[in-house]
C-alpha positions, 0 to 999 in steps of 0.5 A: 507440481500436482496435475492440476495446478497450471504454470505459464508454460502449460496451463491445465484444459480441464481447468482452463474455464474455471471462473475462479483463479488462483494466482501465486507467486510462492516466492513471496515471503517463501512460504512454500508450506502455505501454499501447499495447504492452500493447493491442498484444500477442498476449495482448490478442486473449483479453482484454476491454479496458476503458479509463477517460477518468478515475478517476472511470468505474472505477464504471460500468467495474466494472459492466460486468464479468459474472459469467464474469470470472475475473480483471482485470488493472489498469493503473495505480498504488496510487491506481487500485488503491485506487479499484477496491477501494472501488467492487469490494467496496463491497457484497460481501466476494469478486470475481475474481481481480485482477493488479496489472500495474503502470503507475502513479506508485507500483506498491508493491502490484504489486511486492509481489505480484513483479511487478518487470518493465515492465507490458507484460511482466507483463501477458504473463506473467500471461495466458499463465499463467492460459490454461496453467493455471499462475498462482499466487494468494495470498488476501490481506486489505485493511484497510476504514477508516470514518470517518463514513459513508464507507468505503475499502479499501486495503493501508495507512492512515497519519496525521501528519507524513509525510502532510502532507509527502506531501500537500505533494508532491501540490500541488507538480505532482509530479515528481523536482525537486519531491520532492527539494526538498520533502524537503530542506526536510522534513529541514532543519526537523527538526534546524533548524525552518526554513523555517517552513512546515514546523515546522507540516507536521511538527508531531506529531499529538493523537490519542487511539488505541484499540488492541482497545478499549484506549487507549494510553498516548501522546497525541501521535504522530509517525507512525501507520499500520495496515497487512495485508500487511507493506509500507509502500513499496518496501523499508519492511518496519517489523513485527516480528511475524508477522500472523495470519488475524483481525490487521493491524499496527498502527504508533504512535511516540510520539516526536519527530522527531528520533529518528524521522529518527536511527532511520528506518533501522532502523525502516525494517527492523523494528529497534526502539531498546531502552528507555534507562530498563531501561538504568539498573535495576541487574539486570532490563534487563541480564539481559534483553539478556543473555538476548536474545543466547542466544536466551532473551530479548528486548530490551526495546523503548522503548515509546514505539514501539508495534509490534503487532497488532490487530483494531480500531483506533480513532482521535479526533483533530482531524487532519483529513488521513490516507492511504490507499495513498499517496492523501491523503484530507481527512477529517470530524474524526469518529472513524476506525475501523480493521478488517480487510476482504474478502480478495482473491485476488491474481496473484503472480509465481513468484519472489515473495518471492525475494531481488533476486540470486534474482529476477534469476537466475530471471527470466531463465529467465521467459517472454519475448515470442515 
């Protein structure tokens, strides 16, 4: 361990007032040779470094940091970042300034937030901006779920079938030959029902879901999942309205699950099936579809797919294994309870947001290492 990186157990004086911090948790993804060309950079000398064993010492991490810090840069993936969002902002709604440079198994926040490049190159680009003065920062709100008397923050909640696939991948021992495998067995079960294992992982859930205080009209749900920032994964932007201050999205299709596999693309892109039932009214769902082509309407949406915003979502269900931010949780059965959370003030890159061909042009132009 160099001299001046800093684990929980001892943290280096000298660099104890740094305003900017590096958090790692080198574990993630275990891209130790990553790291070592972060810690390695010029940047790092103005950085005070942190560097886990574990996820379990992110708390006595965070404890470390003083009130100076303006603003940590995270190593590690979605299951870190979520980690540290739950031990950050466990007993105040504000903090510092957080980069989310990447480096894990999943990096769907760090993308998000357009940081596309090897960590080693967006940890460079975000410190250099903030010491000129130029980094850019979006305030951007987490969504907090309760159940029983835990309390996790995170950018996705989700339960159902895919959770128990996901949870399926994590007890394989992970790894590209185990996910292809487990999700051709997942989509051979659902047009064949075999093997039998699977009939039962993608099984839809009963759940009586509570959207604003209001039950909906569906008790079984092939997929289920509250969201603040739009994104599910890389490239599953599933929302069809624009979220505001006080709202997160909310995803609820009652519907089998071979529609959903039939449908997936769409949905993928905010696309909605149109209801078959407005088909068959002699005038009203034509009308409708009609008016929807010159701008004056709107399909009607099959409302078996609900696709909406909240302010509380409530969920009584059996189920005991939900997700947050692609981490598998095992629950108590009790009530979950869906709301928004603290806003965070998140480094963005400058082509956020862009299209890929606009991104690639303009990173060209990025700062690079001297």
């Amino acid at each position: 361990m160099s001299p001046r990186q800093a684990s929980p157990n001892g943290p280096d004086p000298e660099s104890a007032e740094r305003d900017i911090v590096l958090l790692c948790n080198p574990r993630a993804g275990g891209r130790w040779k990553e790291l070592a060309s972060i810690l390695d950079s010029a940047e790092s000398r103005h950085v005070r470094w942190i560097v886990t064993d574990c996820i379990e010492d992110i708390g006595p991490a965070l404890a470390m940091l003083s009130e100076r810090t303006k603003l940590v840069c995270i190593y590690g993936g979605d299951g870190t970042i979520q980690a540290i969002l739950d031990q950050m902002y466990a007993d105040r709604m504000d903090g510092p300034n957080l980069a989310f440079i990447g480096g894990g198994t999943m990096n769907v926040t760090a993308r998000w937030c357009g940081f596309f490049n090897k960590p080693a190159r967006n940890f460079r680009d975000v410190v250099r901006s903030y010491r000129s003065g130029d980094l850019l920062t979006k305030d951007v709100p987490v969504i907090t779920v309760r159940q029983g008397v835990e309390r996790r923050h995170c950018f996705t909640f989700g339960c159902g079938p895919m959770v128990r696939v996901l949870n399926e991948y994590e007890n394989s021992g992970k790894g590209k030959t185990a996910a292809l495998s487990i999700v051709g067995k997942a989509l051979t079960a659902i047009w064949t029902n075999q093997p039998p294992k699977f009939r039962e992982v993608l099984r839809p859930i009963e759940a009586e879901v509570y959207r604003n205080g209001e039950r909906l009209p569906y008790d079984r749900w092939t997929a289920l999942f509250c969201n603040s920032t739009g994104r599910l994964h890389i490239g599953v932007e599933p929302f069809v309205k624009m979220r505001t201050r006080e709202t997160f999205y909310l995803g609820a299709y009652a519907v089998t699950k071979q529609e959903i596999a039939l449908w997936l693309p769409a949905l993928m892109r905010g696309l909605l099936p149109v209801d078959p039932k407005s088909l068959i009214k002699p005038v009203s769902g034509w009308n409708a579809i009609a008016m929807s082509y010159v701008g004056r309407g709107s399909f009607p949406v099959d409302p078996r797919y609900i696709n909406e915003l909240a302010t509380e979502v409530e969920i009584r269900t059996e189920e005991r294994m939900f997700t947050v931010d692609g981490e598998v949780v095992h629950g108590t059965g009790e009530p979950i309870r869906v709301r928004l959370g603290p806003t965070l003030r998140l480094a963005v890159s400058p082509t956020v947001g862009f299209a890929k061909p606009v991104r690639l042009a303009t990173g060209a132009k990025a700062p690079t290492e001297i």
